[in-house]
C-alpha positions in Angstrom: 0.3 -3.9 6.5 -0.3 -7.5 5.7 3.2 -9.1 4.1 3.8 -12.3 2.4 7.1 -13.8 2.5 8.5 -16.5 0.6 11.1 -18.0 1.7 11.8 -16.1 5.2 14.3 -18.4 5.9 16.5 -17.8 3.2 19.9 -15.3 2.6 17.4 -12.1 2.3 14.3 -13.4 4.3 16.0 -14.2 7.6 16.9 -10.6 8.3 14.0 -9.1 6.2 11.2 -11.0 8.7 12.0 -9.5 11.8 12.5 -6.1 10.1 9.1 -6.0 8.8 7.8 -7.3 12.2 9.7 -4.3 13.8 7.9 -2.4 11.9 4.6 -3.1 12.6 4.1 -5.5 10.1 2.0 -9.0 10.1 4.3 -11.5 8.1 3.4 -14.8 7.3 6.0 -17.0 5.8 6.3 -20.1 3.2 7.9 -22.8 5.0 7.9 -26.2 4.0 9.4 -27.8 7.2 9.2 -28.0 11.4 12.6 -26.6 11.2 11.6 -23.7 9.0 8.6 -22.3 11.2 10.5 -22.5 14.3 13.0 -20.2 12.5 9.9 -18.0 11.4 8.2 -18.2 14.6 11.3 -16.9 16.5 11.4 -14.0 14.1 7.8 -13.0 15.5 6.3 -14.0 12.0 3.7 -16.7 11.7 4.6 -19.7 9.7 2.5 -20.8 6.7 3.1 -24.8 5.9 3.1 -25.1 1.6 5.1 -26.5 -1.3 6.0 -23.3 -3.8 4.6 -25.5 -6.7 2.2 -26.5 -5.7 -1.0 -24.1 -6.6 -3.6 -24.8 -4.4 -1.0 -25.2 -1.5 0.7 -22.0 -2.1 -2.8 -19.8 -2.7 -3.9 -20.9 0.7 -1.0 -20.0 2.3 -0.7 -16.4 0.8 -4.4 -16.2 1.8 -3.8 -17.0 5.1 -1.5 -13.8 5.1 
């Protein structure tokens, strides 16, 4: 399954991503920053660079997902 993660860095999302990937999932997280999707990446989730208000921004990145 394809998964969508907003903010996979955060309290939840940093053990939740490499869960899902464990499982079989493709995960794409919402980062904003460098940091961030090195975080993601080591997780074995791909990083998806957006601001969460911005509209356009965000709907490309959950498309890329």
């Amino acid at each position: 399954m394809r998964v969508f993660v907003a903010g996979g860095t955060g309290a939840i999302g940093r053990f939740l991503l490499p869960e899902l990937v464990a499982g079989g999932h493709k995960v794409v997280a919402l980062v904003r920053s460098e940091e961030k999707r090195k975080q993601v990446e080591a997780a074995g989730a791909r990083a998806a660079f957006a601001d969460a208000l911005d509209p356009i921004g965000l709907t490309a990145a959950i498309r890329m997902a």
